[in-house]
Every structure is written in structure tokens, then in C-alpha cells.
N, C-alpha and C positions, 0 to 999 in steps of 0.2 A: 411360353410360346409352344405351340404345338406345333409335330413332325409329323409330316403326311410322307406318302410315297405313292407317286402316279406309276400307274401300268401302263402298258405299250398298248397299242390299238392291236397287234398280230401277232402272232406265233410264239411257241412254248408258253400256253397259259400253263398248263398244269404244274409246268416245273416252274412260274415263277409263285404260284399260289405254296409249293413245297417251301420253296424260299421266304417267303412271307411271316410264317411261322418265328424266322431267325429274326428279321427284321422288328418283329411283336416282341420279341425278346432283348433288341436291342433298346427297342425305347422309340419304334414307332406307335402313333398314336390313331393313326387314320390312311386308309386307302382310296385313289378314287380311282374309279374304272371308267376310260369314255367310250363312247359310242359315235361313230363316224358312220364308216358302211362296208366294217368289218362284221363279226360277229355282235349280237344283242350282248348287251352288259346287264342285264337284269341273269339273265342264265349265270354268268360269271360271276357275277354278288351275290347270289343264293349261294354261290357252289364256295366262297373264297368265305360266307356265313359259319359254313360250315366247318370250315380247317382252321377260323380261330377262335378267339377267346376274347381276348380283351380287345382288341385293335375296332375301331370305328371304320363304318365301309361306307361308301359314297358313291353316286353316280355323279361322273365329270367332264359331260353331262348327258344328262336323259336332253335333247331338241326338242322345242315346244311341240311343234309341230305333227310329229310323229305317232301321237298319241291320244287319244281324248282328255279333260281332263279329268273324267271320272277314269278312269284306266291310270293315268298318272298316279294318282289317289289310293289307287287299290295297288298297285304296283310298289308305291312305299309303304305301305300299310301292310302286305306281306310280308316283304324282306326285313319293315321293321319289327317282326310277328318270327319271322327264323331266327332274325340276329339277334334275339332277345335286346331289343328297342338299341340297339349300336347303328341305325343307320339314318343317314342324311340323304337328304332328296336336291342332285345337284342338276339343276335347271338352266337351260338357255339357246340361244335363237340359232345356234353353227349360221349357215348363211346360203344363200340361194343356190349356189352348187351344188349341194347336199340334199338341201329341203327339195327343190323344184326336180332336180335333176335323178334324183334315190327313191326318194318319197313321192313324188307324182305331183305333190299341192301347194299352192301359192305361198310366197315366203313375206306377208302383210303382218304391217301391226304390231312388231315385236312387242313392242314398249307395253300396250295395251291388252295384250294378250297373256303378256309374265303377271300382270297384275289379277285378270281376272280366274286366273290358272292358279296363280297362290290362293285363293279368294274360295276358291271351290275345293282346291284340297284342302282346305281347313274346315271347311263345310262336311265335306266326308268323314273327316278324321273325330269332329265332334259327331258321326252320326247324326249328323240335321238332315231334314228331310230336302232331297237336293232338290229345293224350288231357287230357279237364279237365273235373274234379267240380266244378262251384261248386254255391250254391243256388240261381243264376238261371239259369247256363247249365251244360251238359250236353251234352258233346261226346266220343265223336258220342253222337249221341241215344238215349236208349233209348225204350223202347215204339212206337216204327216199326216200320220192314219188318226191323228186325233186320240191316241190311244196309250199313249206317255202317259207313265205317273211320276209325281216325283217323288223317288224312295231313297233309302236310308243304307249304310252299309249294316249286310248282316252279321257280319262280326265283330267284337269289341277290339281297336288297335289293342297293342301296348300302350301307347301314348297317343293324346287325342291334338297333339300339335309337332310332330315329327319335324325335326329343324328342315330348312331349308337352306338352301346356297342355290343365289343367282349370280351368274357370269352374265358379267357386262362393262364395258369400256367406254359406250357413249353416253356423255353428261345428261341424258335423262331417263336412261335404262339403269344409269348408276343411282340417278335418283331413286327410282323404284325399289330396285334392289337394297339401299338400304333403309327405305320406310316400311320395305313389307317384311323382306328375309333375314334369317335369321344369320347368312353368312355371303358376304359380297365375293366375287371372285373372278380378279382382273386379269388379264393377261400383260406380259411383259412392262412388270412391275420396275418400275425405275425409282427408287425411294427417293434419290433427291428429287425428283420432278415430278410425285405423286400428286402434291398439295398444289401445284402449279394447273396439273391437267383436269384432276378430280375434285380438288379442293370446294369449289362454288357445288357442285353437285351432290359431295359428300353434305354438307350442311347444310342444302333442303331436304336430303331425306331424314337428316340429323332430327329435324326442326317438325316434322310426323313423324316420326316413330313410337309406336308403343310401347312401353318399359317394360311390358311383361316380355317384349324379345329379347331383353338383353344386351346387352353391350353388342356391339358388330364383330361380328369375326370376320375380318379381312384375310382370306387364305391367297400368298404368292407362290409362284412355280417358280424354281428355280434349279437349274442342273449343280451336279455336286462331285467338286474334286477338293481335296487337301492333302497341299506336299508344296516342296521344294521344286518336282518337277512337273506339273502337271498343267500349267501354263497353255501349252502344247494343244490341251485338252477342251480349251475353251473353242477352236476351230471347228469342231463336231457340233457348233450349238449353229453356226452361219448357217446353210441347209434348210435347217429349219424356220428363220431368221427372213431370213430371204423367201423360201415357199409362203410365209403368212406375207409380209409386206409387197411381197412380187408377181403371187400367182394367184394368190386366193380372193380370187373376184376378176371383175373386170374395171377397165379404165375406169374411177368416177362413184367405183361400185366395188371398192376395199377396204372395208371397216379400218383393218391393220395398217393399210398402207394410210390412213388419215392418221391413223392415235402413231403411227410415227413420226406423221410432222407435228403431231401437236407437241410429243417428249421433243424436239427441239431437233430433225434429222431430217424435215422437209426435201431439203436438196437431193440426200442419199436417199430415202425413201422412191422420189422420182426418177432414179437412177438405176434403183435396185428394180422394180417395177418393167422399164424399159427390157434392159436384160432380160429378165424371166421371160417377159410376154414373146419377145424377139427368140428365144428359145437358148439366148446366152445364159444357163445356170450355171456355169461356174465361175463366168462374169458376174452373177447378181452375185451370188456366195461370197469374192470378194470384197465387192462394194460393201460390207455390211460393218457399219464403224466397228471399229475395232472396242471402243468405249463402252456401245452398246452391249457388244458383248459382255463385256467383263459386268455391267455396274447390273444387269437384269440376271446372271448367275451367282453362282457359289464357289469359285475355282482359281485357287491359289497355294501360297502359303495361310497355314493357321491363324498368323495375324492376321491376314486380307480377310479370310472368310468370317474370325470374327468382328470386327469394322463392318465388315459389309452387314451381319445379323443387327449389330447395334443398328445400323443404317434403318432396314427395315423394322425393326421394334419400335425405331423412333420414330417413322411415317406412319406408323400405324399396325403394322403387320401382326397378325396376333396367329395363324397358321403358314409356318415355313413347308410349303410342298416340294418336294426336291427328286430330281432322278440322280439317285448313286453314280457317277462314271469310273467302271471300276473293271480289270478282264476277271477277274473269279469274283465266286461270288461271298466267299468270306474276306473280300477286301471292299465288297459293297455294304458286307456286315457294319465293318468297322468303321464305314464312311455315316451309316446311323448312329453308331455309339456316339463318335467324334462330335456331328451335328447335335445329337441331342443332350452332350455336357456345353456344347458351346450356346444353344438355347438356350439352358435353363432351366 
């Protein structure tokens, strides 16, 4: 099982990139950097390319949206050109606050769109010549100047099929992601109620998939404490818990707030929701089961956290992404080391 570690959306990049370094040496495997409507994370993975060595670096995620997807293309196709081929192209839909409201352009077609976007950066990545009918893109363009060609990248990648990871939660964006990508990537991963939520979805993409992808790498986020006293620690996860299930969207129109009644929290979900929008956040924060928290982290005693790792190996998990919760930063060292003997 591989050990990732997710970066923050803001502030002290340079000193957690110095940090980074220790974390490579504990026995991290992979980073992923996301992109909100802070800073670009392409800037930030060239630059974090460059201060390591062994460590895999990921985007988590580049928004479809945002980008073309010949630029998507060439954008992995660089960094995986600095990182000498350590990098993953980590893809997905964030949601209509962001897309509509940051980015200016409609937030249509998820589903359809991750598919013809994988489709064409593979095209790139073999240097084909980018001729390509989809129904969202249309390369080269027709009703312009007429004056498109379709051409080919002019430099050779490292690799002419840079993996992929798609984030996705709903049963047919899951399906896509794992008939086309090389790495599926859920949010609030509940192991015992993975095969309940994702189960029927996971096994149509099962049932298309190409072998030359590979087995699925199923990457979970999970926050990370281990001790006796740390318990405590799990409260710092509600916040965010609540922001995704309560704020992020509107009535009817919250991805997160659905995939939490489907993990079996319907009630609280509608409750938590209520609060935020009503402008009660430390009523939603509250309301956020307690269960929840604990079974979608990593934060306990040793025994829990390892239970909890078998848990996710056993639903499938095959990359543990985790945030260290730790006040110095040689105690967030040690929270790598710890996790990656209790991996494996």
C-alpha cells in the first residue's frame, strides 16, 4: 500500500516543500497538490519536481474545466519531462462554485467530458495527430477561420501514457474512472460502506477496462494521528466535514451532501446542510456523527489505526493519502514512518 501526503491549498508552500524532503525519507511515496482558487499547482509540482528525488507528484486535482484538453496534455507531459516520468495527472469536475463562479464557464457534462479528456491526452501523449470528433470537443475546430490543423506534440514525453487519477463519487463518473484511469479517487472513503455505495459502479468499469491499465489504484484521504491521546484530534476533521456536506453547493445541488446519505447519514447530512446554509457553522460542525469521523480517518491509538489500514486494504484501498496531524514537524515525520510500517 502506498503513502501519499496531501498539501494544503495556502500558505508556507516553500517551507512545507523543505519538509517534503523528510517526509521522502520517511517512506513517502507520492504528493498531491490541489488547485482550488488559490495559487496554480502546476507552478508548485515543477517547483516540489525539483526538491525531490524519489517521491511521485500529483495533481489533486487539475478541474476539467479550466483548461483545454490539449494544454491538460502538455501540462503532464512537462512536469512529467522535469520529474523525470514521477508524475500523475490527477483529474476532476471540483463543482459549479468554482468552475462557474472562478473560471467564468459552464459546469456541463462532467461525466462526458473526463472521458473525452482522458481520450485526447492519450492521443497527445502517443504524438497522434490530434484529429478528434467527441461531442464536447472538436479538434481542430470547425466553424473558425477554417484554418486548424491537426497536429502532433513536438516533443517526445518520457512516457506516451502518463497515469491518470480521476476523482469521482457518483456511480457513473466512478464508472468511468475506473474503465479509463489509471487511478480512481474518492472522497470520504468509508471502507465498510465502500462496496455498498460504489460496489455496482466499480464492476461496470471493472467489466471495460483495459489490462494494459492495470490493476486500479484506489487512492483514500485520510487525516493522521497515533497515540494514546490524540482522540481529541479527530474534532479538527468536523469543519471540514461539515464545509463539504453543508456549504459546498446548494439545496439539491451537493454532490457531498448526496454521497453522505448514501454512506447511511441521510438524516445528519440534512441537518448539517440546514446549519451551514442558515449560517450556524458551529452547529453544522457539531452535527457531524461522531462515527463518521472516526471510520473516514486515521486517529487513534496504534491498534485503531492499524484495524482501520486493514479495513481499507480490505475494501480495496491500494494508496493511503493522509494529512500528518502533528504541532512540529518532526512529530509529523514520525506520523510517516509509523503509517508506512503499519502499511507495509
Amino acid at each position: 500500500m502506498r503513502v501519499g501526503i496531501f498539501l494544503n491549498y495556502a500558505g508556507g508552500f516553500a517551507e512545507t516543500v523543505v519538509e517534503l524532503a523528510d517526509y521522502e525519507r520517511a517512506g513517502a511515496d507520492i504528493v498531491f497538490v490541489p488547485e482550488a482558487y488559490s495559487f496554480d499547482s502546476v507552478s508548485q509540482l515543477g517547483y516540489i519536481a525539483a526538491k525531490t528525488d524519489r517521491m511521485q507528484i500529483a495533481s489533486g486535482i487539475f478541474p476539467l474545466y479550466s483548461r483545454t484538453p490539449a494544454l491538460l496534455a502538455m501540462t503532464a507531459a512537462g512536469l512529467d519531462y522535469v520529474s523525470d516520468g514521477r508524475f500523475t495527472l490527477g483529474l476532476g469536475a471540483s463543482g459549479p462554485q468554482v468552475i462557474e463562479g472562478w473560471h467564468g464557464v459552464p459546469y456541463d457534462a462532467p461525466i462526458g467530458r473526463s472521458r473525452e479528456i482522458i481520450e485526447i491526452c492519450r492521443m497527445v501523449w502517443r504524438r497522434d495527430r490530434l484529429a478528434y470528433q467527441g461531442r464536447y470537443y472538436h479538434l481542430p475546430l470547425e466553424g473558425g477561420t477554417g484554418l486548424g490543423k491537426p497536429l502532433k506534440l513536438i516533443n517526445h514525453p518520457v512516457r506516451e501514457r502518463i497515469p491518470v487519477a480521476l476523482a469521482a463519487i457518483g456511480p457513473k463518473n466512478v464508472a468511468v474512472a475506473v474503465e479509463l484511469a489509471e487511478s480512481w479517487m474518492p472522497i470520504f472513503y468509508l471502507p465498510e460502506k465502500a462496496a455498498d455505495v460504489w460496489g455496482d459502479a466499480v464492476a461496470e468499469g471493472q467489466a471495460k477496462r483495459d489490462p494494459a491499465l492495470g490493476p486500479l489504484d484506489v487512492i483514500a484521504h485520510a487525516p493522521l494521528a497515533i497515540g494514546d491521546d490524540v482522540v481529541g484530534l479527530r474534532d479538527h476533521i468536523r469543519p471540514l466535514l461539515a464545509l463539504y456536506i453543508g456549504g459546498m453547493g446548494a439545496r439539491g445541488r451537493n454532490f457531498y451532501h448526496d454521497l453522505a446519505g448514501r454512506l447511511g447519514y441521510e438524516a445528519a447530512a440534512k441537518a448539517i446542510q440546514d446549519a451551514y446554509l442558515e449560517g450556524r457553522k458551529a452547529e453544522a460542525e457539531a452535527l457531524v456523527p461522531a462515527d463518521l469521523v472516526e471510520r473516514t480517518s486515521l486517529i487513534g491509538p496504534e491498534g485503531h489505526v492499524r484495524e482501520r489500514i486493514a479495513a481499507y486494504r480490505e475494501a480495496g484501498v491500494t494508496t493511503l493519502n493522509v494529512t500528518p496531524l502533528a504541532p512540529t514537524h518532526e512529530a509529523r515525520v514520525r506520523l510517516i514512518e509509523q503509517v508506512r510500517d503499519l502499511a507495509g
